[in-house]
Structure formats: C-alpha cells, structure tokens
ZAVEXLO-865782 format. One record per residue (C-alpha): residue in three letters; x, y, z. Coordinates in steps of 0.02 Angstrom, whole numbers, plus 50000, padded with zeros to 5 digits. Layout:
% residues N
alaXYZ/...
//
This chain:
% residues 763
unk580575263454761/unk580035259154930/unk579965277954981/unk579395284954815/unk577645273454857/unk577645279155026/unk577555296054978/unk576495293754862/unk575345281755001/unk575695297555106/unk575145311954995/unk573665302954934/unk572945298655116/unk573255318855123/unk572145322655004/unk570915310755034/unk571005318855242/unk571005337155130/unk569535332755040/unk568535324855197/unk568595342655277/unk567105351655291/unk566765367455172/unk566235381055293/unk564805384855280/unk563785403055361/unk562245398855413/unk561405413755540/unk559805417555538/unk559315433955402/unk558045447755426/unk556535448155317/unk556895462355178/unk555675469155071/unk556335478454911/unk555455489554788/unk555295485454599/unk557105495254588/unk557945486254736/unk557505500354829/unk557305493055020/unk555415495955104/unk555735488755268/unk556565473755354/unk556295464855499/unk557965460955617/unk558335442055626/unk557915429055741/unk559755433855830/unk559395452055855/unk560515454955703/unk560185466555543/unk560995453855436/unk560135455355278/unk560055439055178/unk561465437755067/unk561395440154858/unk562855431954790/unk563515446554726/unk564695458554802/unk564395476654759/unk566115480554655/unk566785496654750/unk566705487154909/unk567545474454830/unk568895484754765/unk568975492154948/unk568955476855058/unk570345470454940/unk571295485154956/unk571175485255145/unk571165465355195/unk571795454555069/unk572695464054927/unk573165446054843/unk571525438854874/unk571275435654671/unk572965424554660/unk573185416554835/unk572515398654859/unk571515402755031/unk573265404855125/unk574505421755076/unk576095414955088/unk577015432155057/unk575915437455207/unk576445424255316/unk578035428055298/unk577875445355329/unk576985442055479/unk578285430355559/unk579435443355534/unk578525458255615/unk578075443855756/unk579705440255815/unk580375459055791/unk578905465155909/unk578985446356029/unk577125447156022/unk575835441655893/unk575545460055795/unk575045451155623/unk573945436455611/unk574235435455403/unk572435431755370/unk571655431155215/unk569825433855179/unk569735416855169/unk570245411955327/unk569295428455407/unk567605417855333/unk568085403655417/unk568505410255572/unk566525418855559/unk566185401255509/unk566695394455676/unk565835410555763/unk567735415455784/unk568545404755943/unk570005410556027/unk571655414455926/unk572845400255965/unk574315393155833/unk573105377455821/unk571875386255757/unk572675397555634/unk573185380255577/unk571645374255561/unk570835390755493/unk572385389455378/unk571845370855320/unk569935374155299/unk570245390055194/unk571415381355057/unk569705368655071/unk568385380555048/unk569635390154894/unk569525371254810/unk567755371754821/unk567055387054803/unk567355402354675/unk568185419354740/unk566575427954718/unk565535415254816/unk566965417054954/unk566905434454953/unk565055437354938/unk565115426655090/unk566185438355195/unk565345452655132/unk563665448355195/unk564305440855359/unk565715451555431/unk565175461955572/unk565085483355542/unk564725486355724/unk563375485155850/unk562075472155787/unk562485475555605/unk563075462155499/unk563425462255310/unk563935475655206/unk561945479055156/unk561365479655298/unk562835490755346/unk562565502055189/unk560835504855244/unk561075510055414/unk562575521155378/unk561965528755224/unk560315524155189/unk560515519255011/unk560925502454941/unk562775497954945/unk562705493054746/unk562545514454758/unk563955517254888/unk565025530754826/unk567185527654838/unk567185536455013/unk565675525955090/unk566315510455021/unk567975512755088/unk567205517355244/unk566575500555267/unk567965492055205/unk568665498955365/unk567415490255493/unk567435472055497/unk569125470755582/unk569115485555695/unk566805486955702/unk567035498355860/unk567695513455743/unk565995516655692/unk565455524255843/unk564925542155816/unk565425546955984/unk567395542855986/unk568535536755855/unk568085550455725/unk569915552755689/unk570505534255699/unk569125531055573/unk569425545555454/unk571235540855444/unk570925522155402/unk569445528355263/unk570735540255190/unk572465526855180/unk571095512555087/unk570775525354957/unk572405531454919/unk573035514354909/unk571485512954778/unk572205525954708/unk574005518854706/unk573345501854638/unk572505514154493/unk570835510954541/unk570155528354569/unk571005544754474/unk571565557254587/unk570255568354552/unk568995553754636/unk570375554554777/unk570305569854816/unk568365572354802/unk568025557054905/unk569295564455040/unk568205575255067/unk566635567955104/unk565955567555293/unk566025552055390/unk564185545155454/unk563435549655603/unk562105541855704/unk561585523355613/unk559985527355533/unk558485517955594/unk557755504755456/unk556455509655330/unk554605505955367/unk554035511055224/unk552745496755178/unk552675487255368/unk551025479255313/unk551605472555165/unk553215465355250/unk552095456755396/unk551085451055234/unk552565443455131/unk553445434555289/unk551455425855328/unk551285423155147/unk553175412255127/unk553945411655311/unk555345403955225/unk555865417255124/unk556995432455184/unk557255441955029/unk555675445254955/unk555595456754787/unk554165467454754/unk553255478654621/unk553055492154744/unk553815510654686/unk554775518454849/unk554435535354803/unk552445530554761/unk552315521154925/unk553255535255029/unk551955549654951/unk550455537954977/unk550895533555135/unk551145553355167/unk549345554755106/unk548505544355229/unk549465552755352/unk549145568955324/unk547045565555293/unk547415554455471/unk547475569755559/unk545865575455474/unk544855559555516/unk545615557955697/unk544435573855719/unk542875563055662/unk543425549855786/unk544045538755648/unk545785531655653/unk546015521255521/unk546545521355313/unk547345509155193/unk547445512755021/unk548215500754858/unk548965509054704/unk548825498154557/unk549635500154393/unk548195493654274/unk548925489354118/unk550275474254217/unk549265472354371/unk550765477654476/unk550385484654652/unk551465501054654/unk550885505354833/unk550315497154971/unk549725506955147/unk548815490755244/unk548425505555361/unk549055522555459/unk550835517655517/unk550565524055694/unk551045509955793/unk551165522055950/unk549335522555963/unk548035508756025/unk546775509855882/unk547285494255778/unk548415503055665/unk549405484055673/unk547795478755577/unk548355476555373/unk546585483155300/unk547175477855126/unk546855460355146/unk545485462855316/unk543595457955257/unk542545472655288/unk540505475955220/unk540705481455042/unk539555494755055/unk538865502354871/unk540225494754805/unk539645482154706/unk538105487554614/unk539425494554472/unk539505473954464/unk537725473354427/unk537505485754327/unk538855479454183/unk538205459654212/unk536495465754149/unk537145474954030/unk538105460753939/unk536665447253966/unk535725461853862/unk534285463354000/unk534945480954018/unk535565495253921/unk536315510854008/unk535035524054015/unk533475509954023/unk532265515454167/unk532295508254332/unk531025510954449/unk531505519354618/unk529865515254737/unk529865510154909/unk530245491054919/unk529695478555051/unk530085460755031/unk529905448055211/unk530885460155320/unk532085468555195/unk531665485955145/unk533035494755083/unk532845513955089/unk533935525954982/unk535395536855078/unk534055551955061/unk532635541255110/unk531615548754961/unk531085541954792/unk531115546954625/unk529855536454534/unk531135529854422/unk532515535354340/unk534065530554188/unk535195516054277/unk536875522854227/unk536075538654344/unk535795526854487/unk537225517254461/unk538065536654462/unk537075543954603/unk537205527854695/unk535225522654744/unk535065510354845/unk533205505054802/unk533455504554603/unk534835492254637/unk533845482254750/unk532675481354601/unk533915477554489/unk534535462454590/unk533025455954613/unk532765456054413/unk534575448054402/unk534475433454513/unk535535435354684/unk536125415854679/unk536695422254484/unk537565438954513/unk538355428454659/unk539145417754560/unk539645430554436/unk540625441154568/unk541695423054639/unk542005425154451/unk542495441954458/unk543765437454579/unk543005439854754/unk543515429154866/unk542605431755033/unk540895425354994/unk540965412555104/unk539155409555155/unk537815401855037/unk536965413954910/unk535145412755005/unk535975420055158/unk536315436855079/unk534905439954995/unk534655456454923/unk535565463355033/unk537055458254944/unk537055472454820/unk536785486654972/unk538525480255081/unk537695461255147/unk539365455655101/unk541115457255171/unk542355462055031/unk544455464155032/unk545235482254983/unk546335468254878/unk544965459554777/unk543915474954771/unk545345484854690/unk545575468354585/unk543865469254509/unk543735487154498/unk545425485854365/unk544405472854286/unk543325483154239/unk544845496654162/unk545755481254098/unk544145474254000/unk543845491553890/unk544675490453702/unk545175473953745/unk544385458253639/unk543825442753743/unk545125431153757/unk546625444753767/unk547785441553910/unk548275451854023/unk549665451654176/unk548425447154328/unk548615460354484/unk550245454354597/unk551235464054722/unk552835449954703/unk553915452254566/unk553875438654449/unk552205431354496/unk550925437754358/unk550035425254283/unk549035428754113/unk547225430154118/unk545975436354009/unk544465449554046/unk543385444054155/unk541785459354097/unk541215461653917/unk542215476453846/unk540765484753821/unk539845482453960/unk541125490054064/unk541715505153949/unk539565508553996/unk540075505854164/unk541635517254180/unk540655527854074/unk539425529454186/unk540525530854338/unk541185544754268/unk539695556754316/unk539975550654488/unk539945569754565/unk541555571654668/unk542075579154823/unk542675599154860/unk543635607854752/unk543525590254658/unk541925595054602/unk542115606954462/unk543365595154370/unk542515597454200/unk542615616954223/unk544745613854164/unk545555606354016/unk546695599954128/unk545645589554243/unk545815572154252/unk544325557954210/unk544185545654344/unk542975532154353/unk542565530254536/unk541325523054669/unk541095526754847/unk540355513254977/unk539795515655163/unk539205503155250/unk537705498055383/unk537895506955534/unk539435517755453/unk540735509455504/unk541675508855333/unk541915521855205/unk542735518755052/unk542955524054855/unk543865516154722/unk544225523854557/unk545055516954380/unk545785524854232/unk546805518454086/unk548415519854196/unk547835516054368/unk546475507154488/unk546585514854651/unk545625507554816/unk545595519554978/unk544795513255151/unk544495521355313/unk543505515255471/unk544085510755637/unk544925492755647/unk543805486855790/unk542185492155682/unk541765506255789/unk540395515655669/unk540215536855654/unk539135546655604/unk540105556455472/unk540915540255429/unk540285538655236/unk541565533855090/unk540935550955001/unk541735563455139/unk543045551755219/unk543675541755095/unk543315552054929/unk544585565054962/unk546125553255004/unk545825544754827/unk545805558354738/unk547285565654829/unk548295548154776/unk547675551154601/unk548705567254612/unk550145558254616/unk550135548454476/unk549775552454285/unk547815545454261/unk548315543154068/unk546805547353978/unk545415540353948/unk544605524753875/unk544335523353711/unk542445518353677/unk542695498153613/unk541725499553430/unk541865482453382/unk540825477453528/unk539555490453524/unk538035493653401/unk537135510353349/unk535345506453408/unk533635518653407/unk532925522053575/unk531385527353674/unk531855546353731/unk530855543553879/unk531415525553952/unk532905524553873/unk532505504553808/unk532315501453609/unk530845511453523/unk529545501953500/unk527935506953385/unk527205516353508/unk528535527753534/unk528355545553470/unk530095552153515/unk531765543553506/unk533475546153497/unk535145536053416/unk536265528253541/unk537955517853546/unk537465503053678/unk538145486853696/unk538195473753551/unk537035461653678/unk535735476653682/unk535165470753524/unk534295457453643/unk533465469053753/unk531405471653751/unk530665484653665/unk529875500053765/unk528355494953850/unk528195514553943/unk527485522253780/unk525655516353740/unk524275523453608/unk522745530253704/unk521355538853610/unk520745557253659/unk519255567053636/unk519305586253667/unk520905581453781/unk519965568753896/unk520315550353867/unk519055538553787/unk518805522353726/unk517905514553561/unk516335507953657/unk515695524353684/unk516915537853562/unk516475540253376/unk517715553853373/unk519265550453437/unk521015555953430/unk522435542753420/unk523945548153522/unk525595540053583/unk525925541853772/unk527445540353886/unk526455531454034/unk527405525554188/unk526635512454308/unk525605520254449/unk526545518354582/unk528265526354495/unk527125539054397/unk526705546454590/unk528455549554640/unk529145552754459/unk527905567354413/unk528505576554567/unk530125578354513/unk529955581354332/unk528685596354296/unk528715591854133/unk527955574154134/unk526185573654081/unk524935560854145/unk523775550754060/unk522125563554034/unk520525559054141/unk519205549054053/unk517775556753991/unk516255556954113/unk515095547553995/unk516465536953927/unk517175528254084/unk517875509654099/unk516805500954200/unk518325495854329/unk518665513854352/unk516795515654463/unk517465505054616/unk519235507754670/unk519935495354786/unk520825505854898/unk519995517555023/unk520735526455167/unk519615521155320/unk520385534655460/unk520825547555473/unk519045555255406/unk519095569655276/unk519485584455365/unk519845576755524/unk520305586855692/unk521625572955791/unk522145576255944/unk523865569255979/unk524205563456152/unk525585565756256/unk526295551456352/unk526605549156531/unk528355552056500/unk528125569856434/unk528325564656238/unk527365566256084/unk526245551156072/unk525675545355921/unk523835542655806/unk523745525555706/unk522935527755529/unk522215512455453/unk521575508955254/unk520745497455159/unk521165485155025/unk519915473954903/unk521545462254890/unk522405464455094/unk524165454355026/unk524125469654906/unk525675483554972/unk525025501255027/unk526275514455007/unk526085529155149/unk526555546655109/unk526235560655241/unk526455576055153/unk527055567955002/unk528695561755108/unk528635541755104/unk528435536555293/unk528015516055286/unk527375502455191/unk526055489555230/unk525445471455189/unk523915462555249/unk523655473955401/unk523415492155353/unk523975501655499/unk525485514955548/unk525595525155682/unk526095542155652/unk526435558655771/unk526145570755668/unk526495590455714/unk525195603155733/unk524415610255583/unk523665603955419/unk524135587655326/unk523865577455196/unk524015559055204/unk524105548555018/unk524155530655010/unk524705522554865/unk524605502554801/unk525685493454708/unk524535492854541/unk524535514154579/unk522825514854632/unk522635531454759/unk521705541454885/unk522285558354976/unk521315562355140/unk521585580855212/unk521735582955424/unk522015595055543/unk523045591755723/unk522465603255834/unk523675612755947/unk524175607056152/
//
C-alpha cells in the first residue's frame, strides 16, 4: 500500500513538473509581406534580423507536408513528440558506428531545438528537447506544430520558412510548389548548405530524387508524377524579392507597424503592367526634365485599388523616386471645377449647356487668365467644364460661394483642406488647393459610382486592404454627375487618342487633366463604369517645366493604363432623376417668353428650379433700326438674343453668326445714349507715338490713359482686339507697342466702348 501511494505521490508530482514546462514557443522577428487580392506576393521587406522569414499562416502547404514527412519524420502523425521506433534505431546505428550518426529527432523536437536557437548537441539536451517535445505534442495540434517548423526551419543563407524559401527558389507561392520543388525543400532544413548553386548540385539532386520515390513508395504520387518530377531542373541562383508595389508596402508597414502580413486588393499582373507603363513613359518625360509618375487603378463598382505605382521605382536615381505620390499633397490644378460644375447643377442654379460668361476678371489682386489668355465672351458650361477655362470657372465660383463649394468638396471626401475657406479664395477652383492622387481618384469614382444609382444606395467605399470596405452611399446627385461625365466626355484627348469616335471600337472615358501654377504638376484622371483611374507626374522636389501640363505629360500615361483594362461601357443616362425641359437655343437656360428659338433637353430633375432666360429680350424695329414708343408710330416687335456688353464684344468675334442689337434710329434716340461715360483720353485719334528706347538698349514703353464718369467702374484694354490689362480707379497701362498701325478698344463692365486708331512710327 505504502508503495502503491508513493508511486502514485511520485507520478503525480511528474505530471504536475510535465505540465509546469514551458510550451516552446518561436518568436523571431517576420518581414513585412504584401500579397495581392490572389495571395500573389508584391514585395516584402527582410526582418528586423536580416532574415526573409515571412510571417507564418498556420497552414502548411500539403505537398510540403507530404515531403517533409517523408524525409524527417515519417511517423510524425502517430508519435507523441518522441519516435520511439527511431530511438531505437538510432542507438543501434550509434553503437555499431561508436559515434553519434543518428540523433532520432522528430519534428517535434527539431522545433524545439529552433525554439532554443539550437544549443550544442549534448545527451542532456536531447533529454530535455526529448521532454519539451512530448510538452508542446500535449498542447498543441500536429498542424500548429508543423506549421511551426515549416515557417521557421532554415533553407539556407538568410532564408527562413518554407515561403519565404518557395519565393526565392521558385518565385511562386509554395501553396503552388509542384512534387519536385516541394521535395526540394523538404531537403534543406537539415542539410541548408545544399542549396548552393555553385557546389552540391549532385548531393542535392540525389536527396530531391530518394524523398520522392519514397512518396512514391508511401503511394503518394503515381509513378507517372515520379517520373515527370525526376525530371525537373534543380534552382539556380535565389531570386531576388518582388518589388512590385514598394510604395504601397512602405505605406501598409506606416499605416499598422504591427502588422507583417498585410492582404491587399491589388491585381499582380495589373500592378506589374502599370508599373511597366510609367516606366516606359519615364523615359519619355526624363527628356522634358521630369522624373516623376504615380498612377492608382481603381475598380469602381467595389472601390478596390487594383494598382498602386506611389511613383517610378528607380531607387538608383536621386530625384525622389522614394517619394509615394499617391498619398503626397500636391496643387490640384483644373481638377476640381468638374466639382463645381455638378454642385450647381444639383442645387439647380445650373443646367449643362447654360451660358457662362468668359470676360477678363479682376477681383483685389486675383485675375485669373485662361491657359490661351483669350476670351470668348461666353460660352455653354459643360464646354468650359470640357475645354477646361479657367475664367468661366472663376465665375462660376464666385456665383457658388467658395466657403460653400468648400465645404461640399470635405464632403466629397478631400481631405487636405487644411486652411480656412477665406484663405483660398477663388483661387480654389484654378489649383489654390493641395489635393492627394488618393482622394482625388476617390472623388473622381464618386462621380462614376453616383450615375444609375438612387440616393441612399450603398456602395463598397474605395480601400486598397482586403476586408476593409465600409458601405457608403453617393456622395453627387445621380444626375448631376451622369451631366458631368457626360460632359467630360468631349474632353478632346491626346495623339492618336484623338480620333476615338472615328472607331466602333473606341472606348468612352470621362476624363480631366490639371496643371498647376508655375507647372510643376500635371495630371488627368478619367472614370468609366468599370474603372477610375488617377495618373501624376512632376518632379518630387516641385521643380516646375515648361512642357510640364497634365494634357501632354500626364494624358498619355492614363490612357495607356486604360488599355489595360476593359472600360465596360458606358453609363446609362439615370431617368428617374432627370426631367425633359424646353430651352433657350441660344443660352441654353429655360425659354422664357421672349425666346424665339428653343430646343427639348433631358437636364437634371433640380433644373426645374433654374431661372428662366434673361439673354432673349423684345426690342421694337423700324426699317431695321431700333426704336422706342416715345418717338415710333410704326414699329416692328421682335425677339432678340442680346448678350451683356462686355461678353457681346468678345462673343461676336468668334461667332459670325451672332447679330447685335440694330442702332437706334437718329431721330429716335434714348436720351442716355447722347453722353457716354467712357472716353479714351490718349492716345489721340490718329496718333503718331514714338516709342523710346531705354538706356539699356530695349523697347521702352507709351502709357495710355481713359476716362470714366464712375472711376471704381473696370476698363477692359484690348490692343488689336487681344485683351492686354484691366483697370480700376486709375486708368492707365503702359504698352510697347511694335511699329505700324493699331487699334486700341477699351471696354467697361456695363459694355460701354470706344476704339481709337494710332500709328508708331518706325526707329
């Protein structure tokens, strides 16, 4: 009795000692891996250690499995942690060689010995390895203690893990090894220096080709998979790590610095041909002396980013190609008047092909000037939206409110505003602001994402992470942006982009291009059902160029990444939101009484608000001069497409066709018409200036100087009807005029006009 409770005493203080070992535990640093919507790998970046030990899965890819089993630890499935048969076997072979030529580990013990960063090989501490293996079997499940030797056993050099290993042997994920590759690896951890593609070709071969034939004894593989694999080469040089999306990776690891495995949307093959694209324009914009591109790739309908290129992955060169333009803050450029455009068309103070004037603007010290630096008068808004003029927007912007469209675009999703609404001013529609490729892209798919849908649909919100959508609903009036893509549409594109309608087969792309002040950014954006694309280019330190505009630098790498992908379609025109409304044929706003011709339109369901024309007006005619009932008996009522008088001079030079109001009738002349208030005071009609030459040797210059019955009143100058300056208050502007005639016509802002003729004589 005594000794039955002693052993008893005895085995249960054993088990309690059993159970108060440790369970090993593998804890080594992991590189950062970034994986493709597939599990296709990007890039990685080697661990803290120097190691390529990717982090592990908890899953071991099954022909490995089968191949490590077959080659280490053939009873791994039924043995505790310790292979007694083994053990055996080794003693014997021991003391028939007198020297240690079998250590009878299992895979097991092999994980703890990696455990304990594997100390010397002494009978203690096989004991020990012996004792903390049959722990870490009573704890833990075969797969968890094989997942944990496959992801920590060393394949040679600084490789660690059988991912890790798979990559740099095969380049392929080792969930795609075929029999031959997995065996090959099977082959590493306990001899890693076999892998060197230098020596050891045979040794290696040999120790490939007895794991599969054992496979093939255990009925594993068929013979036919025997022989085949048998025949496959063995790998040569370890490949170097993909870099397919290094921007994105430096992204994810500042984004979660605690995460190593990090599981994208991205498309390898999309990313690898995008990134091919930048390259290959790269070489094209190095010749302009501009060395930087990004470009994003989103998928519109889920929001998932299929390619990210943060910029040109030339990380020899010193030109900031380090720099991840996705997320960088540059000046938006043109880019947001699209913005503008579709916020006054939902609040219904717009509709598409409404007029907008386009006449120089001068308001404190902002004067915006159009990339031609000529006027048209006025013209449709979807045209100006489409042809991009600066001035109309300006206009536009100041009709809208800048402190309310900038409020609408933190709505929109753009994040960067970061300085009070007063501070940008106007010049927030013409690139005042600093906008993200990300958020830009973001609100551009807005747009796509709002057509044909109703308000309060859901849709997946744009994420590059896998897993991290979040619903959310349109943030633009359906059809207020199918107006806007619509309009986008006519945007005229570059090279042999240009004659797109000319083929059936073309693609319709909604795009935009933006340069900004000083061109030091260029960039275009496009949507379509399928895809919102964003493209970039510049020089990281903000280096400007002359040929640095969004149209010839960046236009042609978007369209080229539109190549790649199928555009799907087009939009489909959202009926439910929009109404079938009669329009002015001349200012494109709702006919009014006064308007002789119009035309049927599909607008917006908020144009219903809009104001009725206020261009056409009824003016009575007598023998085709203009009179009025004071002094007329006989007079002709007529309706009349009148412009104001400051658009009417630009407008009528450009359209032949427009007809201005007829002159009154000598005897039957307003009384306000006698005394205009505007008067030209030098030069004199018919004027001979001499222009001086400075001491320097250049062309000096004349000053001209008007008149005004109101001075606060702006006075438009035109020098041979090219606009040259505005004034307020003080009516002067020096001009050097060439030799040879001129004409000088000043213009105010109610339209009031005089011409003056002059000669500068020859030097």
């Amino acid at each position: 009795m005594r000794r039955r409770r002693i052993l008893v005493i005895t085995l249960l203080l054993g088990l309690i000692g059993f159970l108060c070992l440790p369970v090993a535990r593998i804890e080594r640093p992991a590189s950062t891996v970034l994986l493709d919507g597939e599990g296709r790998l990007l890039g990685a970046r080697i661990a803290a250690d120097e190691q390529w030990r990717f982090p592990a899965t908890g899953q071991t890819p099954e022909r490995f499995a089968a191949a490590l089993l077959a080659a280490e630890d053939k009873r791994f499935r039924s043995h505790p942690g310790v292979d007694p048969v083994a053990v055996v076997r080794a003693a014997r072979q021991n003391l028939r060689a007198r020297r240690v030529v079998s250590g009878a580990s299992t895979l097991t013990m092999q994980v703890i010995r990696i455990s304990r960063e594997n100390p010397a090989r002494t009978l203690p501490e096989k004991a020990l390895e012996a004792a903390l293996a049959l722990r870490l079997e009573a704890a833990e499940s075969k797969e968890t203690i094989l997942s944990m030797y496959a992801h920590n056993a060393p394949f040679g050099g600084n490789t660690v893990g059988v991912e890790a290993a798979s990559w740099r042997y095969f380049g392929r994920p080792a969930a795609d090894l075929s029999w031959a590759e997995a065996a090959t690896l099977a082959a590493l951890p306990n001899s890693p220096g076999l892998i060197h593609p230098g020596r050891n070709r045979g040794a290696l071969q040999a120790r490939r080709d007895h794991i599969l034939t054992t496979l093939h004894d255990h009925a594993v593989i068929s013979q036919t998979d025997l022989e085949l694999a048998k025949l496959e080469p063995l790998p040569g040089e370890p490949l170097a790590i993909r870099r397919l999306a290094p921007h994105l990776l430096a992204h994810a690891r500042q984004t979660a610095p605690d995460t190593w495995r990090f599981e994208t949307t991205l498309d390898a093959g999309l990313q690898e041909r995008s990134t091919e694209v930048i390259w290959r324009h790269h070489e094209r914009l190095m010749g302009l002396g501009v060395g930087n591109a990004a470009a994003l790739m989103v998928h519109l309908p889920t929001g998932e980013v299929r390619a990210w290129v943060g910029n040109v992955p030339d990380f020899t060169a010193d030109r900031g190609n380090h720099v991840d333009i996705v997320t960088a803050s540059r000046s938006t450029g043109s880019l947001l008047k699209p913005f503008l455009y579709a916020a006054m068309l939902e609040s219904g103070e717009l509709l598409p092909d409404q007029l907008i004037a386009d006449v120089p603007m001068r308001i404190g010290g902002f004067a915006p000037e159009n990339f031609d630096r000529a006027y048209q008068g006025a013209l449709p808004a979807s045209a100006a939206l489409a042809r991009s003029r600066n001035v109309p927007a300006a206009w536009m912007l100041k009709e809208y409110g800048v402190e309310r469209f900038y409020e609408h675009l933190k709505g929109l999703g753009m994040t960067t505003l970061h300085r009070p609404a007063a501070d940008y001013g106007l010049s927030l529609i013409l690139g005042g602001a600093e906008g993200t490729l990300w958020d830009l892209v973001g609100m551009y798919r807005a747009l796509g994402v709002a057509v044909g849908h109703e308000a309060g649909t859901e849709m997946p919100s744009m994420h590059w992470l896998a897993g991290t959508a979040e619903p959310s609903a349109p943030r633009v009036e359906s059809a207020a942006a199918w107006s806007t893509v619509e309009a986008l549409l006519e945007v005229n594109r570059p090279g042999v982009h240009g004659s797109w309608r000319a083929f059936d087969s073309s693609r319709r792309i909604a795009w935009k291009t933006g340069t900004s002040m000083g061109f030091r950014d260029g960039w275009a954006i496009g949507v379509s059902p399928e895809w919102a694309v964003g493209v970039w280019v510049g020089n990281a330190d903000g280096e400007g160029r002359p040929e640095l505009t969004g149209y010839a630098a960046a236009a042609p790498v978007l369209f080229d990444l539109f190549d790649l992908v199928d555009t799907g379609g087009w939009f489909d025109e959202p009926y439910a939101d929009t109404v079938s409304v009669e329009l002015c044929a001349h200012s494109g706003m709702r006919a009014g009484a006064d308007c002789a011709e119009t035309m049927t339109a599909s607008v917006p369901r908020s144009g219903l608000r809009g104001q009725g024309c206020g261009y056409c007006q009824r003016v009575h005619v007598h023998d085709g001069q203009r009179v009025h009932a004071q002094c007329a008996e006989e007079m002709e009522p007529a309706s009349w497409f009148v412009l104001p008088p400051a658009e009417e001079w630009f407008y009528q030079r450009r359209h032949s066709d427009y007809r201005a109001l007829p002159e009154w009738a000598e005897d039957c002349t307003p009384p306000e018409e006698d005394h205009p208030p505007l008067s030209c005071v030098s030069p004199r009609p018919g004027a001979l200036l001499d222009v001086p030459v400075e001491l320097n040797g250049e062309r000096g210059k004349v000053v001209f100087e008007a008149a005004h019955r109101e001075p606060e009143t702006t006075i438009h100058w035109h020098l041979d009807e090219q606009y040259v300056a505005s004034t307020r208050t003080l009516h002067q502007v020096s001009l050097s005029p060439e030799p040879g005639a001129h004409r000088l016509t000043l213009v105010d802002e109610s339209g009031a006009r005089v011409s003056r003729s002059f000669t500068v004589a020859e030097r």
